[in-house]
N, C-alpha and C positions, 0 to 999 in steps of 0.2 A: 286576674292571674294570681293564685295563691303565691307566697312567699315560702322558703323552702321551708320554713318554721312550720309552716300551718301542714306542709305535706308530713316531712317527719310528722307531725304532731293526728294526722290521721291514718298515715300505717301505723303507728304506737299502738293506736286504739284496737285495731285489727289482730294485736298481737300479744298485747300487756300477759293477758292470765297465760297463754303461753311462753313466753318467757319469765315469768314470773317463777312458774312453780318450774320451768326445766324440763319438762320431759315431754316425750314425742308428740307431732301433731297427729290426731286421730283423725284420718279421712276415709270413710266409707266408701269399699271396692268389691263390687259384683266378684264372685266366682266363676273362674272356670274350670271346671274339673278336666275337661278336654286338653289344655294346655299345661303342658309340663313343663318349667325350666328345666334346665343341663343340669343345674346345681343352684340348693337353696343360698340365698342370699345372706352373707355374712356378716355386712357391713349395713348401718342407715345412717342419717344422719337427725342433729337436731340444735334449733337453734336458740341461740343465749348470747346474749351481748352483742343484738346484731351479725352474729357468725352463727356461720353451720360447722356444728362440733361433730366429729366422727363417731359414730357409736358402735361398738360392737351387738350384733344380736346371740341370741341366746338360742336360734334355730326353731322356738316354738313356732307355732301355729299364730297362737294370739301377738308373742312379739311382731312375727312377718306381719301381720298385718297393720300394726301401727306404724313398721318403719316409713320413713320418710328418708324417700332415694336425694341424691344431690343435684340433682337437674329441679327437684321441686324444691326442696330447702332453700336454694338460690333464688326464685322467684320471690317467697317472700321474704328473706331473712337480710339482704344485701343493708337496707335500711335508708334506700334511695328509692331505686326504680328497678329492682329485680334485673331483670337479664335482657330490660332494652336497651338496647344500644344503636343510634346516641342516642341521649339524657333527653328526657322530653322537657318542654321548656315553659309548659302551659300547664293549668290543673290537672293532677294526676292521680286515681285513687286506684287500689289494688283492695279489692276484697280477699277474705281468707278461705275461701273453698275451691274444691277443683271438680270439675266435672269431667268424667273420663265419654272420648270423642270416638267415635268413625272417622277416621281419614277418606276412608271412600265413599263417604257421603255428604261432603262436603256443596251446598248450592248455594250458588248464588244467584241476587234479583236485584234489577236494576229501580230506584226510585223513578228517574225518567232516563229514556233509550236515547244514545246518540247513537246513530249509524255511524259517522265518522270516528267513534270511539272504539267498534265493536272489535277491529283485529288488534288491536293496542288491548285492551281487556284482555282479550282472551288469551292475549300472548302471555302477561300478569298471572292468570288463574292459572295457566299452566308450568309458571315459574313455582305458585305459592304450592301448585300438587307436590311439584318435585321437592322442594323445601321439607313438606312434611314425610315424605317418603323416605327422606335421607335421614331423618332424625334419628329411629332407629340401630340407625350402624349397621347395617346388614342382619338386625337382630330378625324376629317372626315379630309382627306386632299383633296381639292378640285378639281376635275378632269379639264385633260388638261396639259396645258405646255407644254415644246418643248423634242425634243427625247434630249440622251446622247448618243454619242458613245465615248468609252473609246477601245484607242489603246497601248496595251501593248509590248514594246520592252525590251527585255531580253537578257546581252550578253550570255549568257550559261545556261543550264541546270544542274545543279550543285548543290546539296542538301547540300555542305557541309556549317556546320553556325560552326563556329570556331572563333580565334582572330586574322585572318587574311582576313574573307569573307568582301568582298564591299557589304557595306550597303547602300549607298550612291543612289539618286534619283534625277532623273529631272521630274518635273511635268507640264506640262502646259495646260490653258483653256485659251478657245478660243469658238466667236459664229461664225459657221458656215454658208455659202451663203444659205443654204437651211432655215437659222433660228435655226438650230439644235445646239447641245451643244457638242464643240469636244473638247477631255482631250487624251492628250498625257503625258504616263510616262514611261519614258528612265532607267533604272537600269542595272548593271553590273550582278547581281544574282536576283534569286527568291525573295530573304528577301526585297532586297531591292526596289521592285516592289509591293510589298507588303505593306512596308511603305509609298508608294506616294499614292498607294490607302486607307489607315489610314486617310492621309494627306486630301487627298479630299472629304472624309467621311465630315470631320471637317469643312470644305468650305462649305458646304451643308444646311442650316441650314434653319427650321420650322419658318416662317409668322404667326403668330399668330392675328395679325390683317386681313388678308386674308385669313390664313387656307390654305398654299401652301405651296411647298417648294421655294427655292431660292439656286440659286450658282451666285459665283463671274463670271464675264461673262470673264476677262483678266487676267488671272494669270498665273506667270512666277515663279518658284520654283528650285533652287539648293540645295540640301540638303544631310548631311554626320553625322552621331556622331563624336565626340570627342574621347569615351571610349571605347572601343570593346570590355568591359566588361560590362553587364549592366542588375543586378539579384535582385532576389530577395531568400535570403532562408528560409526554413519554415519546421519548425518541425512538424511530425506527429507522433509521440511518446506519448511524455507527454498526451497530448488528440488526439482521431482517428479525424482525417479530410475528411470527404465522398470526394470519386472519382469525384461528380458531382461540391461539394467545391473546391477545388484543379481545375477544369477545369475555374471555374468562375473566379477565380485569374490570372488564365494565360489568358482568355478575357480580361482582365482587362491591363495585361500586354502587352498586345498586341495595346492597346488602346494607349499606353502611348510610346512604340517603347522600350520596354523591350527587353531582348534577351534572360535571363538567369533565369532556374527555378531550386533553386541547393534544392535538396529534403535531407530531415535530417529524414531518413524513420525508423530507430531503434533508439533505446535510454534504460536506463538502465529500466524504465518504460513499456516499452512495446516491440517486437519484432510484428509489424505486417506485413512482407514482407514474402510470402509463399516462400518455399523455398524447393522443392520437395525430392531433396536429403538428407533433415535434414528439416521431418517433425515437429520433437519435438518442434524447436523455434518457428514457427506461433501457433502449438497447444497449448503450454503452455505456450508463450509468448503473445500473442495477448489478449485483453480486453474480448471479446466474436466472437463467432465462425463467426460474419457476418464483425467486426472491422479488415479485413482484406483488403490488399492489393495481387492479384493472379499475376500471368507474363501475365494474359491477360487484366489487368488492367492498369498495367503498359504501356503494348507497346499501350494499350489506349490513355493512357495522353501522352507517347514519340509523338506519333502523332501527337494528337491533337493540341500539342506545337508546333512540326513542320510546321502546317500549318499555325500557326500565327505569325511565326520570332522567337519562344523560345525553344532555346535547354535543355535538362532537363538534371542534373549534378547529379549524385548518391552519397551519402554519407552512408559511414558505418562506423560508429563512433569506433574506438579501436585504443590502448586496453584497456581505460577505459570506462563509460558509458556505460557499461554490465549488465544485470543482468537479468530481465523474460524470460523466454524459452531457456539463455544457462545456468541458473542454472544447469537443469536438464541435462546437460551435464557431467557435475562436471567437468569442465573447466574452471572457476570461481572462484575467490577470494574474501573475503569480502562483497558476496552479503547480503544486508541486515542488516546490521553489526548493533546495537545500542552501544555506543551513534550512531548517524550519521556522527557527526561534527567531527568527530576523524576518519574518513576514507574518507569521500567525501564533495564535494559541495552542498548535496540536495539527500534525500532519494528518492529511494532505492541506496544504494555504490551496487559498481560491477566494477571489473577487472578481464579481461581474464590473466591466468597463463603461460607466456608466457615461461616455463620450460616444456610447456607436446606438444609436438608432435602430438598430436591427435589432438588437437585446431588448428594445423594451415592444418591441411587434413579437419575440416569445415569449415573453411574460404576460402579455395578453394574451396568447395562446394560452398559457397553463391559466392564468385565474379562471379564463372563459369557462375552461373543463372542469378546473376544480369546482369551482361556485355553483357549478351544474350537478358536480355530483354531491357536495356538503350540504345538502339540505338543511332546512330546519336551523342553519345557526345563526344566530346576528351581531355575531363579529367574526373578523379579519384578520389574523394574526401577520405583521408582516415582518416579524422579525427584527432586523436592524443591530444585532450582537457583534461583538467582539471586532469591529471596523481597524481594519491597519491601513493605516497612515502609509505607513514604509511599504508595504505592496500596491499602492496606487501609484506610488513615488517611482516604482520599479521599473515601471511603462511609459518608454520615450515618447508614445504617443498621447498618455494620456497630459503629460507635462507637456507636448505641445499643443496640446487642445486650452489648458488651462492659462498658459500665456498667453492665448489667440483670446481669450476671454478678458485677459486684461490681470489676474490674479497672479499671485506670487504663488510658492512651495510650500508654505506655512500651515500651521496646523488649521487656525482661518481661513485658508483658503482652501484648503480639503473639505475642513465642515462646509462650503460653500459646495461642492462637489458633492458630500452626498447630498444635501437637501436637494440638489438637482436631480439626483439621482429618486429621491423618494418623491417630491414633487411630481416626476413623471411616471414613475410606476405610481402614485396611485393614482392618478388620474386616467393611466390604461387598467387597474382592475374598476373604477366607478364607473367603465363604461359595460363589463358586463355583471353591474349589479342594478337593482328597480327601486334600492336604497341608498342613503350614506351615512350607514352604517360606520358604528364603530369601529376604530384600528389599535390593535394593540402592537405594540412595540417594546423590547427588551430595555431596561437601563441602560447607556449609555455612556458616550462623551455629548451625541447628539441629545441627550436628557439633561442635559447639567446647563448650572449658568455658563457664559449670556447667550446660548445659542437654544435649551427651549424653548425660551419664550419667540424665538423670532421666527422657527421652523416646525412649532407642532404646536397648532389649534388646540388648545384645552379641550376646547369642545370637540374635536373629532376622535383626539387619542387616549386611550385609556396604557397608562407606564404600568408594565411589568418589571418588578424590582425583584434584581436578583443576587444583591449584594448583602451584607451585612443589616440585620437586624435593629442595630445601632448606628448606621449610615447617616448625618447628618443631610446627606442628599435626599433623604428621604420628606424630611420635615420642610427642606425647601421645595420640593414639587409638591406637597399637601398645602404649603400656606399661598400657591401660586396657582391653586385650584382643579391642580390633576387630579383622575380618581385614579387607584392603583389596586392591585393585584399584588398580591405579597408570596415571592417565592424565595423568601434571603433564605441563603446557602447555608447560613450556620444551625438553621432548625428543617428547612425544607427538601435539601438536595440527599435524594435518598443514596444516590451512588457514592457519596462519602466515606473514606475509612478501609480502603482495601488497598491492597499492592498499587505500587504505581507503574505505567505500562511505557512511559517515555523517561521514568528516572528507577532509581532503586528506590527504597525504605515505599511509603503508603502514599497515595495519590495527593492531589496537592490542596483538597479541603479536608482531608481529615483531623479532625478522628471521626467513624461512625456516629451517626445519628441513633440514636435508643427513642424507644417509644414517647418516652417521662420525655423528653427535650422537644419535641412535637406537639405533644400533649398541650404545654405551657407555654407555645408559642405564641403570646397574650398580644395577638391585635390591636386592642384596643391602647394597650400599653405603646405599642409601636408608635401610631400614630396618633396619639394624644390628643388635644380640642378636634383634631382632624380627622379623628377617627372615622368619623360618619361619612369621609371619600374613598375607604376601605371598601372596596366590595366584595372582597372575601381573601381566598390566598387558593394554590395550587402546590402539592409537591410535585417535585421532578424528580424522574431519572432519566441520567444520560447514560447511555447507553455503552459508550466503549469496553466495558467491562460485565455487560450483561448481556440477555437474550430471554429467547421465548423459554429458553428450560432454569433459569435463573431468575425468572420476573417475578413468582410468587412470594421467594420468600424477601427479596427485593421490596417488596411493595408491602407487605401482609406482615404484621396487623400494624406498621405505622402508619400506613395513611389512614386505617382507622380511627386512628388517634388526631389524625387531623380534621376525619368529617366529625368529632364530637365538640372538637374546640372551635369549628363552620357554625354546627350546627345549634349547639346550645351553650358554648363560649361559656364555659362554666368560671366559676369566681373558686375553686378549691382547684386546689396544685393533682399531679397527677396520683398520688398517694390514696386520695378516695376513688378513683376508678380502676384501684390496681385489679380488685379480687374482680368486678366485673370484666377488665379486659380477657382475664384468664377463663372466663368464659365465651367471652366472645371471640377468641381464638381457636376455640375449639367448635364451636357455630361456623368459623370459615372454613377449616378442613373437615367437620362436617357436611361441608357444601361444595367438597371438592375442591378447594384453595388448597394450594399448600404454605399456607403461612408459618413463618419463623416459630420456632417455641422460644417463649421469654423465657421458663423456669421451670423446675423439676414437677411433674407430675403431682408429684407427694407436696407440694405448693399447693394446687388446685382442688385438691383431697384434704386441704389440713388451713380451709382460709387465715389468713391474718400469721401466720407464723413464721413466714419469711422475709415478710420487708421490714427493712428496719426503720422505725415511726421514726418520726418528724423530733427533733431535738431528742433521741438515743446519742 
């Protein structure tokens, strides 16, 4: 694996005499006399000093032809890795020529055939058509250019995407004796075959002064994550999220070399996951009769995330976070309760009573159906958040079950209560799984000293931290040999920084999250000698304050910013990926996102002239 020295040190070579003397790169571009532009081109660009400086043209014939549009500039001028995104993390070389392509003649050929590969491929290739179609902009793209064939070698057939699959890729382009355009990518599994084709998506990029595409004509690719974790979760509770929303986020994620789509599908708010054996909770739990989610909806989205690297992670949040549709169970405590603030976090309160028997015969009900319809994933989200004390304490009966047990009202003897409660649920979800698997579980009281060492197997649960970044709880579950999932609030929780809906002034983790504060949410920093129990991190949003018409730019382009720091955990602050993010934002509303704008236009046209450097 080259050092970033020796990378710089061979784009340099690639580019010395052009940036030396300054002036435009000369790339050789067939005519078409058939194709007019609307109006000759004004502007190219050219680079110096590792930036792409604006140029005015002079409207000649011969100027048009040396300019250099800014979609090309950026491939090679950024002084990293052009316009992949994220950072590849292995040997990386960018040659200086472009060869102009056919989009529609683009083939591919398999080194060896998996049948069980074959609709996962094909779903991919017709991901990477749509990619290049969109490039464009709804421009004409100019007919001509040279074919593509793309040879894909695959060690196995192997569907499983876990925290052990090789994700890792070799990518190379090369021009062929014939003129043609040949792209080889090497991978150990599907997923990761998958990402060299992302990868070459990105390589690809729309002429704007010519109205063609372009790819790099030399390129040499090793590439691997960091994090074998790499999510994103998202509540569909609090407000219903369409099936079609939910699919656009996982495109999205798939963009960026995501892996992970952990669904937060019930809440005390809503219940919208059908649930056939226990009709009552989608009917009288769900918003209206259409704000559902069916098990054919679901193995919908398992799929579809399948085909594009992201395995979908189920959560069923208990035992608290209860309340529409098992009210009418009368398995419930506390739902509804006023004050609010005297029983939960945020109205509506709801805890399931984990004294009645019957409660945990539908909780096997739902795992049964859920784990039937979540394919493909090898963990268990079971929640365990925001537990009240004082809403257990509310239920005459649950306080005379716990005296029949011999326990006092104390908060020891509650934690006694839930591990009862968790003990038995999961022993009715291990009955309809063929593993024992993984369980992840939210930070806690039930996380913290003296009660996890006594009631969560190291080895079964993997802690989702959702607190502070700087958490001293954190370093006691790494030196007690928990692995964790890192979602602290003060870098990851996207729904931060807006109005607040239960008080005045802004909700109650703000101030907003910014890209730059995501970017540098340094891992490894967090959890120190322990870092290596990290196995990756997820942001969230919660939902009370969003929806399906508000999740883009919610989401876009921060969590970007988090699969680069997943993925290739870079050692420079977010100030060197400023100019590429501003392209890679424009890659996701070219692809149909509507992700956030960070900064004016005339930013993106004019690199380097807007952020202010490091010690200004």
């Amino acid at each position: 694996m080259k050092s970033i020295g020796l990378i710089h040190a061979s784009l340099a070579l690639g580019f010395v005499a052009f940036v030396i003397v300054g002036i435009y790169v000369a790339v050789s571009y067939p005519k078409n006399n058939a194709f007019e532009p609307q109006s000759p081109p004004v502007w190219g660009y050219r680079c110096a000093n590792s930036r792409c400086q604006k140029v005015a043209l002079d409207g000649g014939e011969t100027e048009t032809n040396k300019a250099v549009s800014l979609s090309v500039c950026r491939l090679y001028c950024d002084g990293l890795f052009g316009t992949v995104w994220p950072r590849p993390t292995g040997n990386f070389r960018l040659g200086n020529n472009l060869i102009r392509v056919d989009p529609w003649t683009v083939e591919f050929r398999w080194g060896k055939r998996y049948d069980a590969l074959d609709k996962y491929w094909e779903g991919s290739v017709e991901r990477f058509r749509a990619q290049l179609s969109k490039k464009a902009n709804g421009e004409e793209i100019r007919s001509g250019g040279k074919g593509v064939q793309v040879t894909v070698d695959v060690g196995g057939d192997s569907l499983v995407l876990n925290h052990e699959t090789d994700e890792s890729y070799k990518l190379k382009i090369h021009g062929g004796e014939d003129g043609s355009v040949q792209v080889t990518i090497e991978a150990g599994s599907y997923f990761g075959a998958r990402h060299g084709l992302e990868t070459l998506a990105q390589l690809i990029v729309f002429d704007d002064i010519r109205n063609e595409l372009q790819v790099v004509a030399d390129v040499e690719i090793q590439d691997a994550p960091v994090y074998a974790h790499r999510g994103l979760a998202l509540d569909t509770s609090r407000n219903y999220v369409s099936v079609d929303a939910i699919k656009t986020a996982i495109d999205a994620l798939a963009m960026v070399k995501m892996n992970v789509f952990h669904w937060h599908i019930t809440d005390s708010h809503s219940f919208p996951l059908v649930i056939k054996s226990q009709p009552i909770l989608h009917t009288f739990g769900a918003y209206s009769r259409k704000q559902i989610y069916t098990a054919a909806d679901v193995e919908d989205i398992v799929q579809y995330a399948l085909t594009r690297g992201v395995r979908v992670i189920p959560e069923l949040d208990a035992p608290a976070h209860v309340g529409e549709g098992w009210e009418k169970t009368n398995l419930t405590t506390c739902f509804s309760f006023q004050p609010w603030t005297k029983y939960c976090v945020e109205p509506p309160c709801g805890q399931l009573d984990p004294t009645k028997e019957k409660m945990y015969d539908v909780l096997e009900d739902i795992y049964r159906e859920m784990n039937a319809m979540f394919t493909n994933s090898d963990l268990f989200h079971m929640g365990g958040d925001e537990v009240s004390f004082s809403c257990w304490n509310s239920s005459v009966e649950i306080q005379q079950w716990m005296k029949a047990q011999g326990w006092g009202l104390e908060e020891a003897d509650f934690l006694k209560l839930w591990n009862h409660f968790q003990t038995n649920a999961l022993e009715r979800l291990d009955k309809s799984l063929n593993d024992k698997r993984p369980i992840v579980m939210w930070t806690s009281r039930l996380t913290e000293e003296p009660y996890v060492d006594k009631y969560l197997n190291k080895d079964r649960y993997i802690i989702q931290i959702w607190t502070t970044g700087d958490d001293p709880k954190i370093a006691a579950l790494l030196e007690k040999g928990y692995k964790l999932i890192m979602s602290n609030y003060d870098a990851l929780y996207l729904d931060c920084g807006f109005g607040g809906w239960v008080q005045g002034g802004n909700n109650w983790c703000s101030p907003y999250i910014g890209w730059q504060k995501v970017y540098n949410n340094d891992l490894k920093s967090l959890g120190g000698q322990y870092s290596s129990q990290i196995l990756g991190a997820e942001a969230a949003l919660w939902t009370e304050q969003a929806d399906q018409h508000s999740l883009d730019g919610r989401l876009w382009p921060r969590v970007s910013a988090l699969a680069e720091r997943l993925w290739t955990d870079p050692r420079e602050g977010w100030q060197a990926a400023d100019s590429r993010m501003l392209v890679h934002r424009e890659r996701l509303v070219e692809n149909g996102i509507a992700a956030e704008s960070l900064q004016p236009q005339w930013c993106l046209q004019n690199e380097g002239e807007c952020p202010i450097t490091q010690g200004a």
